[in-house]
C-alpha positions in Angstrom: 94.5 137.0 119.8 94.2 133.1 120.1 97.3 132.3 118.1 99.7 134.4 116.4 100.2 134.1 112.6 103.4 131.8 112.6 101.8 129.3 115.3 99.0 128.4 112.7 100.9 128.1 109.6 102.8 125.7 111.7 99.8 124.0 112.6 98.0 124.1 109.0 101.6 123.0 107.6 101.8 120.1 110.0 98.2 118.2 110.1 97.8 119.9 106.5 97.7 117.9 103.0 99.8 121.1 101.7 101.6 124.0 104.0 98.2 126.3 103.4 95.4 123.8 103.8 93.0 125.3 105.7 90.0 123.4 105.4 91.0 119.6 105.8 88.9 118.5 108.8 92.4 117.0 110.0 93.8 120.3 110.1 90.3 122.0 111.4 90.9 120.1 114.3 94.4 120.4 115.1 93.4 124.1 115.1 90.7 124.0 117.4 92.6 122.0 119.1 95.1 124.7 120.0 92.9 126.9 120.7 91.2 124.9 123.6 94.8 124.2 124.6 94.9 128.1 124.8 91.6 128.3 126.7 92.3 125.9 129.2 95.2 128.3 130.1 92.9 130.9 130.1 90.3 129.4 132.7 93.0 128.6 135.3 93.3 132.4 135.6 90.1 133.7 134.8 87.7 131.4 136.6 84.4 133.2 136.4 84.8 134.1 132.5 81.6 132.3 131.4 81.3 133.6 128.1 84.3 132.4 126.9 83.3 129.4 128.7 80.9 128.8 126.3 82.8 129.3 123.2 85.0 126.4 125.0 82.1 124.3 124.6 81.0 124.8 121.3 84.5 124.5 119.9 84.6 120.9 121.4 81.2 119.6 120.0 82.6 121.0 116.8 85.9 119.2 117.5 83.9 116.3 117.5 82.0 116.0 115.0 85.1 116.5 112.6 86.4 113.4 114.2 83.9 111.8 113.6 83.6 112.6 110.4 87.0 111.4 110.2 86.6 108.5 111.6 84.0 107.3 109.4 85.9 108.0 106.5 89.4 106.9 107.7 90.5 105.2 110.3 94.0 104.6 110.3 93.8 108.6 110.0 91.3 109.1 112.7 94.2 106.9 115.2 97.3 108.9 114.0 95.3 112.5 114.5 94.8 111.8 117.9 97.7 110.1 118.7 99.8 113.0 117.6 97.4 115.8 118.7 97.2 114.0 122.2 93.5 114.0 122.6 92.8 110.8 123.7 94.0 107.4 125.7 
């Protein structure tokens, strides 16, 4: 398992509009986030795991196009997501 129960309420409750938002793109992507930040992890020990390699991709093109969905619709929202998740410069 990717993350245990507690770790995504705290995500959901933290990026969230309420504590069990689910489906705001912000907090789509602070999930997926934390699951690539799980996966990276994951490929420094299993280097040859191309399956999940692919799932690694996939997850960041949908990553992406959240944010940029977000960014379209919100800006100043769009900067402080990243900012906080970390995901960019």
């Amino acid at each position: 398992m990717v993350l245990s129960g507690e770790e995504r309420k705290k995500v959901f409750s933290k990026h969230g509009v309420s504590d069990n938002d689910t489906g705001s793109p912000e907090a789509q992507v602070a999930h997926i986030t934390a699951r690539l930040e799980y996966l990276q992890n994951h490929f420094k020990a299993n280097k040859k795991d191309n399956h999940s390699r692919q799932g690694l991709l996939k997850m960041v093109g949908k990553r992406r196009r959240l944010l940029d969905y977000i960014k379209a619709k919100d800006v100043k929202k769009y900067r402080t997501l990243i900012a906080d998740l970390g995901i960019r410069k």
